[in-house]
PDB file of N, CA, C and O in Angstrom:
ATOM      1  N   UNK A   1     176.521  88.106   1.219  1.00  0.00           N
ATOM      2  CA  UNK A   1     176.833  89.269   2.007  1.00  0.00           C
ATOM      3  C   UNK A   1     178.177  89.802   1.538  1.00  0.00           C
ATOM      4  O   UNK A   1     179.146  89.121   1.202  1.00  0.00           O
ATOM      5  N   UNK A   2     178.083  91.134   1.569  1.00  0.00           N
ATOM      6  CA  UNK A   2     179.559  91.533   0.816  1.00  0.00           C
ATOM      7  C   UNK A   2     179.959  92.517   2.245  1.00  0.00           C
ATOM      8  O   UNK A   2     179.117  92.530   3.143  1.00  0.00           O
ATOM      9  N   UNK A   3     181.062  93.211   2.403  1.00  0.00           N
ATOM     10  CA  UNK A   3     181.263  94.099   3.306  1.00  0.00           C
ATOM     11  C   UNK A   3     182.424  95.361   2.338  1.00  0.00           C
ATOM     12  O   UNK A   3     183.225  95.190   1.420  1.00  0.00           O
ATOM     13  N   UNK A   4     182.017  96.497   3.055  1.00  0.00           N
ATOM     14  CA  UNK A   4     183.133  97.763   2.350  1.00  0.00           C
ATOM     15  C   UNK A   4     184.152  97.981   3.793  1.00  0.00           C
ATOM     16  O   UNK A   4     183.988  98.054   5.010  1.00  0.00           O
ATOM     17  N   UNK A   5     185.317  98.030   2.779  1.00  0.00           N
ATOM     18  CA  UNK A   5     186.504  98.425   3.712  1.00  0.00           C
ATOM     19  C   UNK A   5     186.706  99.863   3.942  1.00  0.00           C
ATOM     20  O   UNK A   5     186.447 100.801   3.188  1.00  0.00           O
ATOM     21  N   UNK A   6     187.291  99.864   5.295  1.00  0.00           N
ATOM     22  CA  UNK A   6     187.260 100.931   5.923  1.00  0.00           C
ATOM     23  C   UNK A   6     188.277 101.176   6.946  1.00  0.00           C
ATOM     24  O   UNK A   6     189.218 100.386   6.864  1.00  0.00           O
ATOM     25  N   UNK A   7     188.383 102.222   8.085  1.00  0.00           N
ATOM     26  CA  UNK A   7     188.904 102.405   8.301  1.00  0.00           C
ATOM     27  C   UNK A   7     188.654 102.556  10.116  1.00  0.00           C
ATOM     28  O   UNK A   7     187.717 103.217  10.565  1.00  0.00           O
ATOM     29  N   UNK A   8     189.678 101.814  11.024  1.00  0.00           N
ATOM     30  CA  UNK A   8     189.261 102.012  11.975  1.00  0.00           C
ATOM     31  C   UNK A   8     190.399 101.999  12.933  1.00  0.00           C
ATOM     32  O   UNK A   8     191.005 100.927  12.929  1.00  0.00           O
ATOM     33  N   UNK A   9     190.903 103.000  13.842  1.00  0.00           N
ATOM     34  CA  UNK A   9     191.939 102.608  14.807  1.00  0.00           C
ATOM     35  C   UNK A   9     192.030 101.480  15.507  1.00  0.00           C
ATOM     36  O   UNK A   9     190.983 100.967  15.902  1.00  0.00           O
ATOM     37  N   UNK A  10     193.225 100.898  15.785  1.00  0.00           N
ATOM     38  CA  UNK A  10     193.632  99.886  16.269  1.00  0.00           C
ATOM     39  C   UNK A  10     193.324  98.438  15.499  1.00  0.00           C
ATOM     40  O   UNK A  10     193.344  97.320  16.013  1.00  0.00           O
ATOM     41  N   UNK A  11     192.998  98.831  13.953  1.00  0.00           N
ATOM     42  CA  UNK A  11     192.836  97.677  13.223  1.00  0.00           C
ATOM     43  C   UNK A  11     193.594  97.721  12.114  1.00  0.00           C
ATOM     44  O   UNK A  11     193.835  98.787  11.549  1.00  0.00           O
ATOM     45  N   UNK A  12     193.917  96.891  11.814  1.00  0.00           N
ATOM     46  CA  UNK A  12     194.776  96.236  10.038  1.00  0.00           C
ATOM     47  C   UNK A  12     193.666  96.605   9.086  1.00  0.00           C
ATOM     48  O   UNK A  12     193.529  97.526   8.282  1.00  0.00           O
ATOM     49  N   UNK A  13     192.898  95.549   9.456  1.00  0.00           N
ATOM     50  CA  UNK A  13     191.427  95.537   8.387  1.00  0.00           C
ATOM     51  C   UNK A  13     190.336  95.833   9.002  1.00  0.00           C
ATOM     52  O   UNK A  13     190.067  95.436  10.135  1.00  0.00           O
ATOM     53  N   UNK A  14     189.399  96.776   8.095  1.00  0.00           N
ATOM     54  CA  UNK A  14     188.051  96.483   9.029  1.00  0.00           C
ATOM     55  C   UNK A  14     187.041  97.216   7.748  1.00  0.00           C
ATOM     56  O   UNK A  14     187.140  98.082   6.878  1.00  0.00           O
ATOM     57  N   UNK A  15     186.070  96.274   8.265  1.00  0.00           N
ATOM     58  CA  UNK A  15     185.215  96.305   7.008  1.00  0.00           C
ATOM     59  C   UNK A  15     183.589  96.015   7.640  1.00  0.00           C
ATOM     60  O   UNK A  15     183.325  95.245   8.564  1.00  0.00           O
ATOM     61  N   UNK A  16     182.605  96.861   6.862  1.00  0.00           N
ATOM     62  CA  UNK A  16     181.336  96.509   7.387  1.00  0.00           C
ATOM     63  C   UNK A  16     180.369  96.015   6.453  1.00  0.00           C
ATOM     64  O   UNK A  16     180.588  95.841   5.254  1.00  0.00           O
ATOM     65  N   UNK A  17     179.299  95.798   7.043  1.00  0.00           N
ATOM     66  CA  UNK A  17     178.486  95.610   6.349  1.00  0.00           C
ATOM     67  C   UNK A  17     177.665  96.674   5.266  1.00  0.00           C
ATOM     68  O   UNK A  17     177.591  97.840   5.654  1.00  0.00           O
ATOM     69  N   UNK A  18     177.237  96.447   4.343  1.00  0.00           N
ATOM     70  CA  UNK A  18     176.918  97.817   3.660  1.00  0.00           C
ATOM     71  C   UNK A  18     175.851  98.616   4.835  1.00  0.00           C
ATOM     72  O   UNK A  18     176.017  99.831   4.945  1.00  0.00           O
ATOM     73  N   UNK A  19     174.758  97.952   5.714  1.00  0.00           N
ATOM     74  CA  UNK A  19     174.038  98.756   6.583  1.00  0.00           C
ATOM     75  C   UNK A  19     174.595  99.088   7.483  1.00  0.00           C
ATOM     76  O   UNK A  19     173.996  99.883   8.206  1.00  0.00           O
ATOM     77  N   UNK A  20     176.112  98.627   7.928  1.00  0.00           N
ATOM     78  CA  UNK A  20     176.569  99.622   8.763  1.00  0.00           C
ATOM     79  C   UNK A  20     176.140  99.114  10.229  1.00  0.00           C
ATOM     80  O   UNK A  20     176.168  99.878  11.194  1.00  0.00           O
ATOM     81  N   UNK A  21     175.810  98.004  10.307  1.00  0.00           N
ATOM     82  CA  UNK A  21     175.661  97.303  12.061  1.00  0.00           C
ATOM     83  C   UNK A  21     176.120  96.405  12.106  1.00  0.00           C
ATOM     84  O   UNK A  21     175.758  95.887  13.162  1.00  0.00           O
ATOM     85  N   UNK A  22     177.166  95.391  11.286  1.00  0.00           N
ATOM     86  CA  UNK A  22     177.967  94.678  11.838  1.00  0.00           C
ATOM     87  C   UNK A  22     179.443  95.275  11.107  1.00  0.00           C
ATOM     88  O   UNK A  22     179.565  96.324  10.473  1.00  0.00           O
ATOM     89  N   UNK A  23     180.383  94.364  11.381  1.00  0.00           N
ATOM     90  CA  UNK A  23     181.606  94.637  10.957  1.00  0.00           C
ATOM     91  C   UNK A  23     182.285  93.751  11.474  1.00  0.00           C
ATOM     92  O   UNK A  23     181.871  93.252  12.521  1.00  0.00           O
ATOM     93  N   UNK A  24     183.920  93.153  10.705  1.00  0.00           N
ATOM     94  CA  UNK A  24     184.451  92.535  11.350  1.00  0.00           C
ATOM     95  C   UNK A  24     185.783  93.158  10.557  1.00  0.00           C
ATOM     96  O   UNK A  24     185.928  93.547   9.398  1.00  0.00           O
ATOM     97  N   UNK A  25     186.780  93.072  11.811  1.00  0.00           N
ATOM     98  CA  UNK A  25     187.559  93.757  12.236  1.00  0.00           C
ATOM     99  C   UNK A  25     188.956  92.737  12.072  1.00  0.00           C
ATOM    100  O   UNK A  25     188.767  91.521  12.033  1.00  0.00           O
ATOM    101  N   UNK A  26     190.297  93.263  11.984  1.00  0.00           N
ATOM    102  CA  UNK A  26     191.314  92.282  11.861  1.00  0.00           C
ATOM    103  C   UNK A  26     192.458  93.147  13.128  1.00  0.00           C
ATOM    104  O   UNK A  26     193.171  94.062  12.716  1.00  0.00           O
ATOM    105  N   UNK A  27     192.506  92.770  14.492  1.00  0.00           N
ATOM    106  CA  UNK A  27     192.942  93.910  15.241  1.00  0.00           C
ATOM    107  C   UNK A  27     194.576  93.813  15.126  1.00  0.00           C
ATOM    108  O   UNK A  27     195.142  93.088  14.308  1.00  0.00           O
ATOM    109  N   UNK A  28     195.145  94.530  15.931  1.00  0.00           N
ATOM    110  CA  UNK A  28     196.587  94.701  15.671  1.00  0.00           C
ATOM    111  C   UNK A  28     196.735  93.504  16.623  1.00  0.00           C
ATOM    112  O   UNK A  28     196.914  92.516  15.910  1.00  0.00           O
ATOM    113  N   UNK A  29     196.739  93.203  17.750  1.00  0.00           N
ATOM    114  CA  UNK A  29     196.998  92.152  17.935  1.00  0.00           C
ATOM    115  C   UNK A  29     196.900  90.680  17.664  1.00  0.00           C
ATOM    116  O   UNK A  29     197.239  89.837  18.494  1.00  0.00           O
ATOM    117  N   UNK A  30     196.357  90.359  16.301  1.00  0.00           N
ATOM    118  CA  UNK A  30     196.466  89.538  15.641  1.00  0.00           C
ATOM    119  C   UNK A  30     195.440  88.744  16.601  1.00  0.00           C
ATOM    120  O   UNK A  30     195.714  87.713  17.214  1.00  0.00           O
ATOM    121  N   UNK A  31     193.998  89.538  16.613  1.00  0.00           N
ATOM    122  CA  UNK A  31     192.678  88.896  16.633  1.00  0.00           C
ATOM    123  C   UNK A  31     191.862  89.153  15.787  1.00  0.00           C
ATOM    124  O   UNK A  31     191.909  90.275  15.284  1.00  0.00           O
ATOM    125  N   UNK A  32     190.810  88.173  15.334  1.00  0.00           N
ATOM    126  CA  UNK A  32     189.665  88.370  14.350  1.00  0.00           C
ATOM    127  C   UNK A  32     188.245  89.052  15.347  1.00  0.00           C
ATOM    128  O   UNK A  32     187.685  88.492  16.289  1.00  0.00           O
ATOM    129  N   UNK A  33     187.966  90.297  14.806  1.00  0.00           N
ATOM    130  CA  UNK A  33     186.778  90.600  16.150  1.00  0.00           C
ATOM    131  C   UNK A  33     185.554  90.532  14.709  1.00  0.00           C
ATOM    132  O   UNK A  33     185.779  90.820  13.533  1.00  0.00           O
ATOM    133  N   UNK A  34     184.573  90.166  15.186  1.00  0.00           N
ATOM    134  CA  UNK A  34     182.612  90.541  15.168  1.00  0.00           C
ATOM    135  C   UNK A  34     182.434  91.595  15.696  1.00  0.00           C
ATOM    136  O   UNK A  34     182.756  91.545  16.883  1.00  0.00           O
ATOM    137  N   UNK A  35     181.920  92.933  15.255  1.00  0.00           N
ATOM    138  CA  UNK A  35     181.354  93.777  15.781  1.00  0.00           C
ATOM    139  C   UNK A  35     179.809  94.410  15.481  1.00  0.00           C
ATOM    140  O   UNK A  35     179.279  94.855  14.462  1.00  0.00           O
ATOM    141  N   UNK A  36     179.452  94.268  16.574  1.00  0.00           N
ATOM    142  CA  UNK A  36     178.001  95.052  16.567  1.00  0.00           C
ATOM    143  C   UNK A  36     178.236  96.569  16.296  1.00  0.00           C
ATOM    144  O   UNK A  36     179.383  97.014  16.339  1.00  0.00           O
ATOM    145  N   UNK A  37     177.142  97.393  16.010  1.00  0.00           N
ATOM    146  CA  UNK A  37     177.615  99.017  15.893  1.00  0.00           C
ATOM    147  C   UNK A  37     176.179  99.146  16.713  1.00  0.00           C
ATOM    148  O   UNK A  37     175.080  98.601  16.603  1.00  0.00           O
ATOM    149  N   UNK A  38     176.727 100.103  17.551  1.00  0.00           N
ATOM    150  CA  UNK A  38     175.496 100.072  18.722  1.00  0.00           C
ATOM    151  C   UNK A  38     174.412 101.038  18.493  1.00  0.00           C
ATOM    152  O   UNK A  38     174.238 101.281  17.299  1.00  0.00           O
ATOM    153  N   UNK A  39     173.473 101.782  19.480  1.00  0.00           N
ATOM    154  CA  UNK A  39     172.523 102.463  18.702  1.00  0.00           C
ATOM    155  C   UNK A  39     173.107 103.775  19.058  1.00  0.00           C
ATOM    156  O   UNK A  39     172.613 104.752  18.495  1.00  0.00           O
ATOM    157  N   UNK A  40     174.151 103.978  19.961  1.00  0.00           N
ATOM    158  CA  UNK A  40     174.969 105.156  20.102  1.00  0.00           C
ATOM    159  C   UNK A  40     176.133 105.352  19.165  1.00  0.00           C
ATOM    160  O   UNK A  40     176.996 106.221  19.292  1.00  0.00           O
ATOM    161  N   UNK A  41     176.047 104.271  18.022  1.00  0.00           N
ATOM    162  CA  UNK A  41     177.290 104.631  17.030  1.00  0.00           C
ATOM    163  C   UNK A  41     178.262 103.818  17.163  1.00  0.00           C
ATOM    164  O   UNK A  41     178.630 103.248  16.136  1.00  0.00           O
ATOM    165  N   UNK A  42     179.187 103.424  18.841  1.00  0.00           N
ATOM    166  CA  UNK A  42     180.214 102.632  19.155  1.00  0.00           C
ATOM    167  C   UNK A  42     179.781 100.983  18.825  1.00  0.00           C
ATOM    168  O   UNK A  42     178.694 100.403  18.836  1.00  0.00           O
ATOM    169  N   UNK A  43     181.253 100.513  18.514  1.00  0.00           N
ATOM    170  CA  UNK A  43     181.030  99.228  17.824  1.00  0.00           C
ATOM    171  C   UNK A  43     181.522  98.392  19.329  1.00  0.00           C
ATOM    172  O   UNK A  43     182.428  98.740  20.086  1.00  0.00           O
ATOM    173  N   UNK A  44     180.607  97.198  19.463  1.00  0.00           N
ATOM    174  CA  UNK A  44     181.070  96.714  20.422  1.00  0.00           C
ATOM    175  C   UNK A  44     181.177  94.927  19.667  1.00  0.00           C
ATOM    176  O   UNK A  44     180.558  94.190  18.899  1.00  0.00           O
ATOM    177  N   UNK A  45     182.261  94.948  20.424  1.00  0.00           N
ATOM    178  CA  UNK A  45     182.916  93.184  19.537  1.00  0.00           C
ATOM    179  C   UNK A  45     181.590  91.845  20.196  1.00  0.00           C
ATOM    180  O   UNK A  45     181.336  91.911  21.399  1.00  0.00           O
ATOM    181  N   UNK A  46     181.085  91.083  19.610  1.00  0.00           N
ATOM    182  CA  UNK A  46     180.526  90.103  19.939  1.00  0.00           C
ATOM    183  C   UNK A  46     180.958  88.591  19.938  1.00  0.00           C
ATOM    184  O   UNK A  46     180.287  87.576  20.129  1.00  0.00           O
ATOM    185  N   UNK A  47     182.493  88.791  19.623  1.00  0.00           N
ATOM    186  CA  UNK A  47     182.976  87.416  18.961  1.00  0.00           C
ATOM    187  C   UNK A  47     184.124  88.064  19.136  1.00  0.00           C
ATOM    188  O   UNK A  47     184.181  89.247  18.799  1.00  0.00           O
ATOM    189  N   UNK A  48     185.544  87.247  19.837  1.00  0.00           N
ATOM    190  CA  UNK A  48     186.648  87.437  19.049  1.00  0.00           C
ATOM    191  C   UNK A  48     187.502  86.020  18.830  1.00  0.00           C
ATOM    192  O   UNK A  48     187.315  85.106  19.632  1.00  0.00           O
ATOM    193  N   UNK A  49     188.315  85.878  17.879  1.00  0.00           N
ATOM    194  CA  UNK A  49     188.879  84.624  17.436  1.00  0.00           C
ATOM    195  C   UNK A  49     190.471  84.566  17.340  1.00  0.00           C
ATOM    196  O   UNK A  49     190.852  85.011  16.257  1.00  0.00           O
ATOM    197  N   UNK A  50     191.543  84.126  18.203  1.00  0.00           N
ATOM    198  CA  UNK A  50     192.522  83.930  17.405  1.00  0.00           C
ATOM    199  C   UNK A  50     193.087  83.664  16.221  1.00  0.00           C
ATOM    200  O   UNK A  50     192.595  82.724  15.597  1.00  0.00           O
ATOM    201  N   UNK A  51     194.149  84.344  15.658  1.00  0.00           N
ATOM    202  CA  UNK A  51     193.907  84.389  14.026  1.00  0.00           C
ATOM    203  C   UNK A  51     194.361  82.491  13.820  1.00  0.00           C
ATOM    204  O   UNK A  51     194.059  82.139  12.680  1.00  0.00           O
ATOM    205  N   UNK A  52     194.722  81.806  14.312  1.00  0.00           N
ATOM    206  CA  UNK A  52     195.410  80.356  14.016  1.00  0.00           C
ATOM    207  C   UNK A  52     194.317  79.703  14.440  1.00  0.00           C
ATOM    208  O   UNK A  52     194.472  78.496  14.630  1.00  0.00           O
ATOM    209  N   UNK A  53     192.744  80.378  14.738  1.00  0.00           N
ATOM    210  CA  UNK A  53     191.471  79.358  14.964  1.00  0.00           C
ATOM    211  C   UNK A  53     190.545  79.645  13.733  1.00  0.00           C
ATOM    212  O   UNK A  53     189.948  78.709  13.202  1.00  0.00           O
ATOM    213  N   UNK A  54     190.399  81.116  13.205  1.00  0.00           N
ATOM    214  CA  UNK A  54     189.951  81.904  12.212  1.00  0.00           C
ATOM    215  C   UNK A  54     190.002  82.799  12.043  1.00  0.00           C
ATOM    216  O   UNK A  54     189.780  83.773  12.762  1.00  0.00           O
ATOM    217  N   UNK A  55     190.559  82.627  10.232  1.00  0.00           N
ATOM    218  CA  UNK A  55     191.520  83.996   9.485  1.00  0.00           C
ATOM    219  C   UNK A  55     190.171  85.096   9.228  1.00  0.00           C
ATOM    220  O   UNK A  55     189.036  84.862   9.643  1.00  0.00           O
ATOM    221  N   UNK A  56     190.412  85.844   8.761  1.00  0.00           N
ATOM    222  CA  UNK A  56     189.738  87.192   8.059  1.00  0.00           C
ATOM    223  C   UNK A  56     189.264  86.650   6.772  1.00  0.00           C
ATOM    224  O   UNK A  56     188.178  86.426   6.239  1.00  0.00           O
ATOM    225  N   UNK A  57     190.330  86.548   6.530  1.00  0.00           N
ATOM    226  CA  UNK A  57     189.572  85.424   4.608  1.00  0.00           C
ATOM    227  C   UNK A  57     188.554  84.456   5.066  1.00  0.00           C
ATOM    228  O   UNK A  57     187.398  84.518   4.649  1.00  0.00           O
ATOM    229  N   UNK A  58     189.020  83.405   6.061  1.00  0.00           N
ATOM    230  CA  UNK A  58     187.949  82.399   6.007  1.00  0.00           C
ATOM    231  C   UNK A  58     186.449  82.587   6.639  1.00  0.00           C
ATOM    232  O   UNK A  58     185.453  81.873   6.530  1.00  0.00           O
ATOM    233  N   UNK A  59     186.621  83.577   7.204  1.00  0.00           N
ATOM    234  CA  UNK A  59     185.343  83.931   7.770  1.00  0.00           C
ATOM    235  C   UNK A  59     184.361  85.277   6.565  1.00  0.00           C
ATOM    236  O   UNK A  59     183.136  85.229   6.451  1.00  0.00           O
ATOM    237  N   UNK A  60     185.110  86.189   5.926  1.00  0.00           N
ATOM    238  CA  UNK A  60     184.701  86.766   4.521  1.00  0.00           C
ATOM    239  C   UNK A  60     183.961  85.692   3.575  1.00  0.00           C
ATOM    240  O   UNK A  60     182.798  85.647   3.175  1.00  0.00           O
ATOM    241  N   UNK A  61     184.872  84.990   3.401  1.00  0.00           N
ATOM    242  CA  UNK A  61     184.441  83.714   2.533  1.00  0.00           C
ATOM    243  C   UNK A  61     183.457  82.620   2.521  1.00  0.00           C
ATOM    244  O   UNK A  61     182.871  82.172   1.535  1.00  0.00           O
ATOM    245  N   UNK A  62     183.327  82.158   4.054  1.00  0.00           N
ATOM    246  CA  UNK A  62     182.041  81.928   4.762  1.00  0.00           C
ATOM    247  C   UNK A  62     180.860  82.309   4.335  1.00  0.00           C
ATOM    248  O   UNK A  62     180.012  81.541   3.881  1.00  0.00           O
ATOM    249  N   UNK A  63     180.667  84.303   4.537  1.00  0.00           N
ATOM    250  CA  UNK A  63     179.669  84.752   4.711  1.00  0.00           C
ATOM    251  C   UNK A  63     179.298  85.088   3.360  1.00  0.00           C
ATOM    252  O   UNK A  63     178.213  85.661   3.264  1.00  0.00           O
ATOM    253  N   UNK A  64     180.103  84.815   2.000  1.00  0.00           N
ATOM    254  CA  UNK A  64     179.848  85.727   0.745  1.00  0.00           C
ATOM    255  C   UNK A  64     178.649  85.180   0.473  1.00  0.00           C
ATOM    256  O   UNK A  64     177.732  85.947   0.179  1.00  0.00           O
ATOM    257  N   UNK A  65     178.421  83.808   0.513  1.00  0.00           N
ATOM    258  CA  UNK A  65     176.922  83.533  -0.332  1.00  0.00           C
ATOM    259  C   UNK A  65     175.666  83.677   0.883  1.00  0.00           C
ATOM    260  O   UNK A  65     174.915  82.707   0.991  1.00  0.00           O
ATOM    261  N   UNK A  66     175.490  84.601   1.583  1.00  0.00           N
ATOM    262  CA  UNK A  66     174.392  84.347   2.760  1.00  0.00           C
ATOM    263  C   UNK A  66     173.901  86.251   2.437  1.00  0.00           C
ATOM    264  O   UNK A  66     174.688  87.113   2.046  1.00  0.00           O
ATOM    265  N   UNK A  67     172.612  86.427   2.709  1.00  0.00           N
ATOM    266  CA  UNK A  67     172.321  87.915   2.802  1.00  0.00           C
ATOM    267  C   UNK A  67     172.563  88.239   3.713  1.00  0.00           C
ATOM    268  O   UNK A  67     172.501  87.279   4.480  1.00  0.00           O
ATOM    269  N   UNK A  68     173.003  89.605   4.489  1.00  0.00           N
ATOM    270  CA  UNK A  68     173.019  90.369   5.279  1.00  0.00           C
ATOM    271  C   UNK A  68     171.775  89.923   6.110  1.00  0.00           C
ATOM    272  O   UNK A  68     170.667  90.022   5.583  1.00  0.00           O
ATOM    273  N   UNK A  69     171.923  89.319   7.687  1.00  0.00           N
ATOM    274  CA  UNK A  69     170.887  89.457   8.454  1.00  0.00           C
ATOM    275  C   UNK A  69     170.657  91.262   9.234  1.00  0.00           C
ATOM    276  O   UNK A  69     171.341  92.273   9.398  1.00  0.00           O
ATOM    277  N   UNK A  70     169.621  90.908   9.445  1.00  0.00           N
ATOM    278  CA  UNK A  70     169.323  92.090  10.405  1.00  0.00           C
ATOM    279  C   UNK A  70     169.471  92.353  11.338  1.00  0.00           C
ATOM    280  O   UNK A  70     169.465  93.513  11.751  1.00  0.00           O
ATOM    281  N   UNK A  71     169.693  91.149  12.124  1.00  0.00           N
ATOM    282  CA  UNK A  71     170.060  90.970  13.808  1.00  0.00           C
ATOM    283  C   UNK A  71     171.450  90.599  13.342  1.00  0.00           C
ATOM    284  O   UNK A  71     171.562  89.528  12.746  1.00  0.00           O
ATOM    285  N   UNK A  72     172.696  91.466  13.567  1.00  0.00           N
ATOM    286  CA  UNK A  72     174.425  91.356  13.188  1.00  0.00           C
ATOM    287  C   UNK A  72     174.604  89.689  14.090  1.00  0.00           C
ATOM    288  O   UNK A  72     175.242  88.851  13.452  1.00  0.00           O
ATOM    289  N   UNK A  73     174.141  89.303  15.304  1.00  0.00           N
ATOM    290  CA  UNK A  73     174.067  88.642  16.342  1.00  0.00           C
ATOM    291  C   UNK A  73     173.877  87.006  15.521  1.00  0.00           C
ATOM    292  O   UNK A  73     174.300  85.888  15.815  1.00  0.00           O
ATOM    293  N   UNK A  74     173.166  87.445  14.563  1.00  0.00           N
ATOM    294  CA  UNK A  74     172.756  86.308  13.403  1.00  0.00           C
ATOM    295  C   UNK A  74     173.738  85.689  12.229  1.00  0.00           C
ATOM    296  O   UNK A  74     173.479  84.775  11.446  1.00  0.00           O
ATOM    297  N   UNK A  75     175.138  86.593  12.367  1.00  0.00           N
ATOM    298  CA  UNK A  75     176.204  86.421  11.957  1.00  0.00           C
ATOM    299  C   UNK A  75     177.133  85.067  12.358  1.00  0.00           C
ATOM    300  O   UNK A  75     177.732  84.221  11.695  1.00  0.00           O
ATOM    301  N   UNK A  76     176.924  85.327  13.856  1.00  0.00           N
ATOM    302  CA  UNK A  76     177.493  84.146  14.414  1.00  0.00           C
ATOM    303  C   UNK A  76     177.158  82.512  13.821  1.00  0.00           C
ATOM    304  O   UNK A  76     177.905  81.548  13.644  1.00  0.00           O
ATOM    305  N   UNK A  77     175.999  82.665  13.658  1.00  0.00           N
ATOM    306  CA  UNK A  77     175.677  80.878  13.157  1.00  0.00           C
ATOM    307  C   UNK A  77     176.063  80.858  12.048  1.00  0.00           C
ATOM    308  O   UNK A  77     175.534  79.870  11.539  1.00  0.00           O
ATOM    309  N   UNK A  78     176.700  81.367  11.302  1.00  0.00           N
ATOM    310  CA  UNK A  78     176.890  81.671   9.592  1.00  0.00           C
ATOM    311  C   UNK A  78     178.658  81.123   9.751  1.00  0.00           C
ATOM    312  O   UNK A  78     179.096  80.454   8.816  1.00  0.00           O
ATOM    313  N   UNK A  79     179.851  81.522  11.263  1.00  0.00           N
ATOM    314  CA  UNK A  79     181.010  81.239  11.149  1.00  0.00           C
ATOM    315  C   UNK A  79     181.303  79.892  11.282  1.00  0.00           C
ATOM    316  O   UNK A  79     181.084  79.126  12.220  1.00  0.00           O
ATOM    317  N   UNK A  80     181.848  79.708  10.170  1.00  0.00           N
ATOM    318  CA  UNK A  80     182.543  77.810  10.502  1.00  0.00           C
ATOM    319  C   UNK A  80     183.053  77.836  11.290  1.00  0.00           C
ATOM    320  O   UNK A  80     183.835  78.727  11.621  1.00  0.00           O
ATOM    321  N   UNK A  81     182.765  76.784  11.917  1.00  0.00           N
ATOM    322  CA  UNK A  81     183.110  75.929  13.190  1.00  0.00           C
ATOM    323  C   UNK A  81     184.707  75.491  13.032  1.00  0.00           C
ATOM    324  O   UNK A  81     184.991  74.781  12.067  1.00  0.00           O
ATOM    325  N   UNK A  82     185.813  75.916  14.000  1.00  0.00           N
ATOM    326  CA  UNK A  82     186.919  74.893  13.928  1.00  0.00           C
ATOM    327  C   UNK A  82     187.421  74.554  14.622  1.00  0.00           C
ATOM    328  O   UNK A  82     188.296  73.718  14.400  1.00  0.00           O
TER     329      UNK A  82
END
């Protein structure tokens, strides 16, 4: 799974999936969010992580060798555990 960076208020980083229904997000307050993109467009977070439980890299890095699921929700079993 690869993701394109982008651009989103109230985030450092944020990057999606190439289809555009998940994304994960690096917020200003120094949380890691999961986001769903809903069927109205708005992204709603499904996961969020303190960055000193899991970074942005380690969870990118995680997901590089796995395909894009279809259900974003399917993302979750893919994040290492810490």
């Amino acid at each position: 799974m690869y993701f394109v960076t982008s651009k989103k208020p109230g985030y450092l980083l944020f990057c999606m999936t190439p289809s555009g229904r998940a994304a994960i997000g690096l917020a200003e307050q120094q949380r890691l969010h999961l986001l769903e993109r809903k069927s109205d467009g708005e992204w709603q977070i499904l996961k969020e992580w303190p960055l000193d439980t899991l970074s942005h890299t380690d969870l990118l890095l995680a997901l590089r060798n796995h395909d894009e699921p279809e259900n974003p929700r399917h993302i979750l079993n893919l994040v290492p555990q810490s």
